[in-house]
Backbone bond lengths (Angstrom), bond angles and torsions (degrees), N, CA, C in turn:
res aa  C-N    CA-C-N  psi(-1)  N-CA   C-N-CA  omega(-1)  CA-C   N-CA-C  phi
1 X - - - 1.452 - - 1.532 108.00 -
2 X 1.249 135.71 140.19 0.891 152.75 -162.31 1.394 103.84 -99.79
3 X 1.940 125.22 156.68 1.098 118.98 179.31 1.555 111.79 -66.63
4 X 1.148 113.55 -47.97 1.668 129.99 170.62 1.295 107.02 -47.81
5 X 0.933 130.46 -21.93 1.954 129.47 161.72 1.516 110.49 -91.54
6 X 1.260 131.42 -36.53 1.028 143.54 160.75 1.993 106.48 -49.78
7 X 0.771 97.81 -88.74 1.929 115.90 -176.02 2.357 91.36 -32.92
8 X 1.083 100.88 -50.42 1.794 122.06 -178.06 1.492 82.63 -26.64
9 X 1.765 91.21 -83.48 1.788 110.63 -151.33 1.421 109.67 -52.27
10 X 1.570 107.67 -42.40 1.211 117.87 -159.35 2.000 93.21 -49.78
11 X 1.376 108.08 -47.92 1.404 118.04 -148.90 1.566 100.03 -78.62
12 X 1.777 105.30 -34.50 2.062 93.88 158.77 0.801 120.45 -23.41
13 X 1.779 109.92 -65.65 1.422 118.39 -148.66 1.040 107.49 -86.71
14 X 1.433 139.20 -28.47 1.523 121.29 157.20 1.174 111.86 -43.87
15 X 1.343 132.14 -62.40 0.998 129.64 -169.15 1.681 131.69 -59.32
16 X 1.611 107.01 -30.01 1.268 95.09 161.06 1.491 124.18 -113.89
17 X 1.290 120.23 56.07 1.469 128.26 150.08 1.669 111.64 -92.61
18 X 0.849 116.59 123.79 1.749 143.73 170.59 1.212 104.75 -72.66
19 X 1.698 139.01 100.38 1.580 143.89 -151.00 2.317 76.19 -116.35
20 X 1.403 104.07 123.98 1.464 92.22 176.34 1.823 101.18 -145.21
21 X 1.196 126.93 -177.45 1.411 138.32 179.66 1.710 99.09 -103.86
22 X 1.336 115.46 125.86 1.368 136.92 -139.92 2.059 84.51 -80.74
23 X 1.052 120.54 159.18 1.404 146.46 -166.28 1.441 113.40 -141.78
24 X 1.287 130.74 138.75 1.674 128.44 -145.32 1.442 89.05 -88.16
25 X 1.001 137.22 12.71 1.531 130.25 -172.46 1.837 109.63 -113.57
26 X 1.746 108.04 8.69 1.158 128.36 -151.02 1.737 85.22 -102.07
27 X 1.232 105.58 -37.51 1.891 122.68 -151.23 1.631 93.61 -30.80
28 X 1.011 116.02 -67.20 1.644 135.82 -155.87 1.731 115.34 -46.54
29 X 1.864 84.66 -53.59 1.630 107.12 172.88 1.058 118.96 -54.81
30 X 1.585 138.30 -35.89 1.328 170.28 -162.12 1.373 108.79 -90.19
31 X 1.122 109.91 -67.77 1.932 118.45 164.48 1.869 100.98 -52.07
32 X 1.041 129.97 -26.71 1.116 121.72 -152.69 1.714 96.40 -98.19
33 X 1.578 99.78 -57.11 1.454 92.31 166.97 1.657 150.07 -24.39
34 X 2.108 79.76 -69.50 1.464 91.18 168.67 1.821 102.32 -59.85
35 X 0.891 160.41 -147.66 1.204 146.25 171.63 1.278 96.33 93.73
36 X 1.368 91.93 -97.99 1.583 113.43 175.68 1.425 133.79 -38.60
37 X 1.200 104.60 -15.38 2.022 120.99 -166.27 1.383 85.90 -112.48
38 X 1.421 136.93 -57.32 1.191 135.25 -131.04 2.012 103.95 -113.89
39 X 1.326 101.52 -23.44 1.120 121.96 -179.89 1.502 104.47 73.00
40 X 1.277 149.89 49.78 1.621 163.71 -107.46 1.167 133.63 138.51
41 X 1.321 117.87 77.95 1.439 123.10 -160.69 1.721 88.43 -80.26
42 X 1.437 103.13 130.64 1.443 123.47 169.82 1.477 125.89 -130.83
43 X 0.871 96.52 77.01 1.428 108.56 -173.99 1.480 126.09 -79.58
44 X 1.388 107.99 -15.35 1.668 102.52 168.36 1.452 108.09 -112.24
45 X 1.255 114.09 -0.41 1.932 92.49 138.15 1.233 121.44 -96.72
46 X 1.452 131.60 3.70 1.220 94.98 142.61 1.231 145.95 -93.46
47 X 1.279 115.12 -25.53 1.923 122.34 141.34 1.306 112.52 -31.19
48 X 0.969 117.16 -41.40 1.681 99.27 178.66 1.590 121.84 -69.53
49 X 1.536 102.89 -51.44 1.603 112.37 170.42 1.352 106.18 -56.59
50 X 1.203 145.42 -38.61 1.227 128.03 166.45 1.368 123.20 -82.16
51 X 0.736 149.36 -48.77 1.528 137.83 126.47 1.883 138.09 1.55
52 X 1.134 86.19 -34.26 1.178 103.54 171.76 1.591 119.71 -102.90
53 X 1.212 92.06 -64.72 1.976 98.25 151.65 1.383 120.39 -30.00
54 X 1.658 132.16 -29.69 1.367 106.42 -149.55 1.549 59.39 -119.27
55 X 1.397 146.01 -18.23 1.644 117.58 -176.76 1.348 121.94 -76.03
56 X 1.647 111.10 -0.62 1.514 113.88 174.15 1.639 118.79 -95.64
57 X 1.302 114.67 164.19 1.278 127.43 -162.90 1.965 89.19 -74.10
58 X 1.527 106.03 149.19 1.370 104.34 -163.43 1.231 130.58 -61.87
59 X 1.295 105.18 -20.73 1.750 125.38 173.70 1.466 108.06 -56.06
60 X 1.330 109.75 -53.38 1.450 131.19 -164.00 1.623 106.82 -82.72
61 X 1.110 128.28 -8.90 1.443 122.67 170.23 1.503 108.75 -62.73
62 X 1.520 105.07 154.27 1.788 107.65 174.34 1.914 92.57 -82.31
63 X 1.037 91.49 175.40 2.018 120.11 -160.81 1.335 75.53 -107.60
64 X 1.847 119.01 120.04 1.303 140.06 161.95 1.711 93.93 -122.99
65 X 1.553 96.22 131.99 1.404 112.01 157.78 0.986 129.73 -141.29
66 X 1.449 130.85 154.67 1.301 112.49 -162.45 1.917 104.69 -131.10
67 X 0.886 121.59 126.10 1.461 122.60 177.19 1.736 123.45 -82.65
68 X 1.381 133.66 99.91 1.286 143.04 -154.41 1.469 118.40 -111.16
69 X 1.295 133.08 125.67 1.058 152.29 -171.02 1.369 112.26 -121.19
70 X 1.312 117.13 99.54 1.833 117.62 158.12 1.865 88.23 54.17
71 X 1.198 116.82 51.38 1.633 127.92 172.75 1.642 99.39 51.55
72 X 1.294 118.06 38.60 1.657 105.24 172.30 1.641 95.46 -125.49
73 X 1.142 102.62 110.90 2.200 100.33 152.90 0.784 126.36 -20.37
74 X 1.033 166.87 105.03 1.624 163.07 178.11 1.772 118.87 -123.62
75 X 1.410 115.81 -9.70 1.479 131.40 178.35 1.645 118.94 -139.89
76 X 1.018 116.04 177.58 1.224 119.62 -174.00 1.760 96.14 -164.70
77 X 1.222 106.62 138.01 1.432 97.81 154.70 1.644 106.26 -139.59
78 X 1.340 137.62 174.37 1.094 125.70 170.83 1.604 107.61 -151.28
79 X 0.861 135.69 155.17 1.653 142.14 -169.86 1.452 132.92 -165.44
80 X 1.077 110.11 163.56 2.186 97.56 176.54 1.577 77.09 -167.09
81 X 1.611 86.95 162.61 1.735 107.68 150.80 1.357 122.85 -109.61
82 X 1.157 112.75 144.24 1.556 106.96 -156.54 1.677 87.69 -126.69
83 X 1.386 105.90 137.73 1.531 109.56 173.28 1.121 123.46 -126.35
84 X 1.418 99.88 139.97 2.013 118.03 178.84 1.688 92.72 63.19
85 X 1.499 134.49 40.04 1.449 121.60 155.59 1.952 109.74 -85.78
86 X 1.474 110.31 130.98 1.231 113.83 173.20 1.856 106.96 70.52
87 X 1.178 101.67 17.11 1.723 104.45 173.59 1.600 108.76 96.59
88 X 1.203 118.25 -0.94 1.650 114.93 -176.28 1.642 127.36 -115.02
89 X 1.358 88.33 131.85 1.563 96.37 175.87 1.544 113.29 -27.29
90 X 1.136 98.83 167.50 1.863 117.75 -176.77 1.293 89.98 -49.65
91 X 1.863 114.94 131.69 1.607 109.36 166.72 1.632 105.84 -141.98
92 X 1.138 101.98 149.91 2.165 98.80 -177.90 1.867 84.86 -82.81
93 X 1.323 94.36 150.83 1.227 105.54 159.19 2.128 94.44 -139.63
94 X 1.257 81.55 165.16 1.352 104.42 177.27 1.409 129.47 -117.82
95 X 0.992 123.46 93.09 1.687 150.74 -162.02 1.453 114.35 -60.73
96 X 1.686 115.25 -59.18 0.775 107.08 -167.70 2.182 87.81 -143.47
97 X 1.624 95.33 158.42 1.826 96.77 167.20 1.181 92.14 168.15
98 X 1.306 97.01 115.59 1.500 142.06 -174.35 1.384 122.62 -134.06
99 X 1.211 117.19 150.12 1.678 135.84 -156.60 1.513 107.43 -144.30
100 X 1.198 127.91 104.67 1.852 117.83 160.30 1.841 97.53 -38.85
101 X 1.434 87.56 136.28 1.189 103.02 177.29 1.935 116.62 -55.82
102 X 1.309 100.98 -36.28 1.844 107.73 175.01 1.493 117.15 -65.78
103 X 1.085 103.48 -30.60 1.694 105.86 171.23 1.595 126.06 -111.60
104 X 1.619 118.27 37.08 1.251 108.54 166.45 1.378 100.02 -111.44
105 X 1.838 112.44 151.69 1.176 126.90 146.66 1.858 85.16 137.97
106 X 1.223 108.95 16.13 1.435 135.36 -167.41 1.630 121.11 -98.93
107 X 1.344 101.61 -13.81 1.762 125.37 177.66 1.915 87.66 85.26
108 X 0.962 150.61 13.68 1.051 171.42 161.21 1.925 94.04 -32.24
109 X 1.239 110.65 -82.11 1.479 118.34 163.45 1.518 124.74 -45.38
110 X 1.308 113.37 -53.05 1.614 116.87 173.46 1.530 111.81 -57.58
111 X 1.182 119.44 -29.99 1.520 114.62 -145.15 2.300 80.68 -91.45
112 X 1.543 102.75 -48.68 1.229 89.96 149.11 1.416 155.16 -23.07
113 X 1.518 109.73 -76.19 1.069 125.04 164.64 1.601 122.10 -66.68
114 X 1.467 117.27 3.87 1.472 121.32 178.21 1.541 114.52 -87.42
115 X 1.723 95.31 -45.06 1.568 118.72 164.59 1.851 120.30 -51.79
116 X 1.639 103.31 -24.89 1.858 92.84 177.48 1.553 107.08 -89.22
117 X 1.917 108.58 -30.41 0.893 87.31 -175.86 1.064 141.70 -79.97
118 X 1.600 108.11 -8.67 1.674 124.12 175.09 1.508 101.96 -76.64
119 X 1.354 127.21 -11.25 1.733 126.48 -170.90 1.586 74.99 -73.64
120 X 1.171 102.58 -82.42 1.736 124.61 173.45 1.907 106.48 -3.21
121 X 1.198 102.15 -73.78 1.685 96.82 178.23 1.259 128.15 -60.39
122 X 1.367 104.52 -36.83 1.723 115.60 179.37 1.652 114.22 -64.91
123 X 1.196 110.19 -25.37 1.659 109.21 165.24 1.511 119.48 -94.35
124 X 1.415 106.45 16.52 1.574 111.11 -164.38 1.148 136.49 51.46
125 X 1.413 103.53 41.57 1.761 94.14 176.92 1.599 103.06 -96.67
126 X 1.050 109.53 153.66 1.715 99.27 -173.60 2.029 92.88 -131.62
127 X 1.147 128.47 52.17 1.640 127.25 126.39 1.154 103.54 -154.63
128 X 1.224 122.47 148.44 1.673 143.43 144.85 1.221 133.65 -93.52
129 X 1.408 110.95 134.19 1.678 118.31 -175.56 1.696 123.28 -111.07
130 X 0.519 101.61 165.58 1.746 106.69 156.42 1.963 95.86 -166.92
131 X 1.618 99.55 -173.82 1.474 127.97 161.64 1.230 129.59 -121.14
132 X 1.065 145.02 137.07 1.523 138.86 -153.79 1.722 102.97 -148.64
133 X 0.912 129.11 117.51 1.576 133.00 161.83 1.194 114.32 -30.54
134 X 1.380 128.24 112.43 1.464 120.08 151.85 1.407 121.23 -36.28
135 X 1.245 121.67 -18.77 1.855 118.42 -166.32 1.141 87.37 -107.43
136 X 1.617 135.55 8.29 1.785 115.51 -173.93 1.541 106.12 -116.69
137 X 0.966 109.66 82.57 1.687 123.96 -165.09 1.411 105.37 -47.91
138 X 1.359 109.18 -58.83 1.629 118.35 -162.29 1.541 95.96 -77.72
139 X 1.423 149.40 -48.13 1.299 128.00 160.09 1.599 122.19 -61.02
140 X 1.171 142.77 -14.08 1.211 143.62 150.03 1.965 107.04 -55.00
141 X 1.496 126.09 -35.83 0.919 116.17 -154.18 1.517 100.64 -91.70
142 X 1.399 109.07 -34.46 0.922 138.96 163.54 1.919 109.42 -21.74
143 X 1.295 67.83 -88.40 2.049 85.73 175.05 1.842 115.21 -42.12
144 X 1.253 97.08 -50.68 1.682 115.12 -177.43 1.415 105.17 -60.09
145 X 1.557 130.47 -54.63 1.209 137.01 172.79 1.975 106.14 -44.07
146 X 1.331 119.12 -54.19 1.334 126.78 173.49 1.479 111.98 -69.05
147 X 0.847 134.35 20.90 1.520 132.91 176.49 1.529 125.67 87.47
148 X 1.410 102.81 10.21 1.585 89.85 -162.51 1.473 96.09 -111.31
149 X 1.349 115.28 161.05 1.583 132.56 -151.06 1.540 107.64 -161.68
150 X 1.026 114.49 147.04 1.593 139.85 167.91 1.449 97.67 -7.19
151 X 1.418 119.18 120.03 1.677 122.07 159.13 1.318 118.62 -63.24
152 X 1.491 115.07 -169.44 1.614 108.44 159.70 1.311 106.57 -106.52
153 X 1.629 130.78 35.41 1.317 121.03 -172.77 1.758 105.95 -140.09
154 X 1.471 116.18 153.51 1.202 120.00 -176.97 1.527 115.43 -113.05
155 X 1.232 112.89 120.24 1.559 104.73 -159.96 2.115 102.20 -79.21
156 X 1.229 112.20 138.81 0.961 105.22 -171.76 1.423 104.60 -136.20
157 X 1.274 110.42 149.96 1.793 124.50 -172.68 1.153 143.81 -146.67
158 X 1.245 136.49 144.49 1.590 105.12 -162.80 1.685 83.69 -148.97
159 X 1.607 110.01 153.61 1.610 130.86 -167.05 1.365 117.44 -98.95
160 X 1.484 118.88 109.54 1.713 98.99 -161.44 1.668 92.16 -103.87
C-alpha cells in the first residue's frame, strides 16, 4: 500500500465518523465501550455523570461527546471547566477519551479531542488539562502528539 492510499483511507475515516452530543438511549453503548477499553464495566459512573450532568444548569454541564460509526459508538470523550481549583483560572480538563480498540489510529480521538478544545475556546478558557499514566505510553503519546506537555503540578497520593 502506498502512502497516497494510506493518507486516502486514513482521511475516509475521519471523515466518516459522526462526532455528536450523547442521547439517553446511548447509556448501554457507553457502559459497554468503556468495558471494552478499560476491561471494567462501570456503569454507575456513568449514570451518575449523566445524571448529574443533565441536573445542572446548561452552562454548567460537563462536554459529552460521542464519536459514531455506521450508528456504532466507538469514542467517548468527556470534559468540564473547572474554576479557581488549586489557584487557577477557569480551565477544561479532560476526564475521560476513549476509542474501541478496532477503530483507533483513525483520527477517531483527534477529531474528538478537536471538538473539546474548540468547546474549550469558545467559552474562553485558554489551558487544558487532563492526567495520563506514566505506564500508558500510547495515551501519553497520544496527548504529546496533540500539543500537550508537562503541567506545573505534581500529582500526589497517599494509600489508606
Amino acid at each position: 500500500m502506498t502512502e497516497r492510499t494510506r493518507t486516502r483511507k486514513r482521511a475516509w475515516a475521519i471523515m466518516s465518523v459522526l462526532i455528536r452530543a450523547p442521547r439517553a438511549e446511548d447509556m448501554e453503548a457507553i457502559i459497554a465501550l468503556d468495558a471494552r477499553v478499560t476491561g471494567e464495566a462501570k456503569s454507575d459512573f456513568w449514570r451518575h455523570k449523566f445524571v448529574l450532568g443533565s441536573a445542572l444548569p446548561e452552562g454548567d454541564r460537563p462536554l459529552v461527546r460521542i464519536a459514531e460509526v455506521n450508528g456504532r459508538i466507538v469514542g467517548v470523550l468527556v470534559g468540564e471547566i473547572r474554576s479557581w481549583e488549586f489557584h487557577l483560572p477557569p480551565t477544561g480538563w479532560i476526564t475521560v477519551l476513549m476509542v474501541d480498540p478496532d477503530h483507533r489510529r483513525r483520527g477517531i480521538g483527534r477529531r474528538l479531542l478537536a471538538e473539546a478544545l474548540e468547546y474549550f475556546r469558545e467559552r474562553g478558557v485558554r489551558s487544558v488539562r487532563t492526567m495520563v499514566g506514566w505506564a500508558d505510553g500510547d495515551v501519553l503519546s497520544f496527548f504529546t502528539a496533540m500539543g500537550f506537555d508537562r503541567g506545573p503540578f505534581i500529582e500526589l497520593e497517599k494509600s489508606l
